[in-house]
C-alpha angles and dihedrals in degrees: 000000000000141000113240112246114273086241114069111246120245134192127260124223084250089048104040110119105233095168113067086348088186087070094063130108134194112167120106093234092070095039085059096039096058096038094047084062110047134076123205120045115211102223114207121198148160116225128168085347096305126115122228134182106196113191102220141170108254141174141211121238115196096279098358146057119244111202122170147178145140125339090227094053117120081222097057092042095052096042096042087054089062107257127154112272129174126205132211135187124171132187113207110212100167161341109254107202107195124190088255127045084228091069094037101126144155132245117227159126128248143179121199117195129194132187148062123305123218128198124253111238131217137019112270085038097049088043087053087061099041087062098045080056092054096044082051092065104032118007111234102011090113091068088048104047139070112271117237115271114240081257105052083045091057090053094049122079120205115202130187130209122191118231081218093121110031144126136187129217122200134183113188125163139035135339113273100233111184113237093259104061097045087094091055109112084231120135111240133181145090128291096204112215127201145175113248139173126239138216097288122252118220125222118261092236102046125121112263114253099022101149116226111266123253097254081063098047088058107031104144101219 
């Protein structure tokens, strides 16, 4: 979707991957990639003195995350003042079964972000985001549905995160069995998990006959 930065991305002392540092990932090809495919960000805050983790839709914006909710949440107050705020997505791929419990493991894919979030200002620019938010989750639902109203615009909050300070980790393969376990009559191997759309639902109320709208049709999941 996007070009890499022309600068090569480092870690930061607060990204850098300690445990399994081999699974870590810097580059801004791989943070888009598995952003781009997820769904739900996990949004982690202090507030009061109470940490909260809020799961949340998200999108990316070119080199930065757009989340959003209502003007009256605790989460969108307490971002839009300035405060700390880390983000997590995680894509699960499989169940590793190893031949011990000990080596049992997941493949999967993950983004942490670090930073501050700031709020977007102004309508066309907040409706441009919102949009961006709706084609996120499914391409091409913003030209079928109903715009916000000025007022429904002036309840919603749009808030942006830079992808300034972030790092990926990734598992991927089979399970790592020791030598010594590799005898044992233990099944091993991986259950690969996906995401993955059903047949859609209508709605109760909805006109009979209505026929499902294009972004349906090809959603790619």
């Amino acid at each position: 979707m996007d070009s890499p930065p022309a600068s090569p991305r480092h870690p930061t002392p607060r990204t850098r991957v300690r445990r399994l540092p081999d699974r870590g990932a810097y580059d801004f090809p791989t943070l888009a990639a598995i952003l781009d495919e997820g769904l739900v960000a996990h949004v982690g805050f202090v507030a009061d003195g109470q940490p909260y983790v809020i799961p949340t839709a998200y999108a990316r914006d070119g080199e930065r995350l757009l989340l959003h909710g209502s003007v009256a949440s605790r989460m969108v107050r307490h971002l839009g003042a300035g405060i700390p705020v880390c983000v997590t997505v995680t894509l699960l791929d499989g169940l590793v079964l190893a031949r011990s419990l000990f080596n049992h493991s997941m493949n999967y894919r993950s983004v942490v972000v670090l930073g501050t979030a700031r709020p977007i200002a102004g309508s066309e620019a907040k409706l441009e985001a919102l949009q961006r938010l709706t084609e996120h989750l499914m391409p091409g639902r913003s030209q079928e549905a109903r715009q916000p109203s000025p007022q429904e615009l002036a309840a919603t909050e749009v808030l942006a995160v830079p992808l300034a300070e972030a790092s990926a980790k990734v598992r991927s393969g089979p399970p790592r069995d020791p030598d010594k376990d590799l005898a044992l009559p233990v099944w091993a191997g991986v259950l690969p998990l996906e995401l993955r759309a059903g047949v859609p639902q209508p709605a109760p109320d909805l006109a009979a006959g209505a026929p499902l709208p294009p972004s349906l049709r090809s959603y790619p999941r």
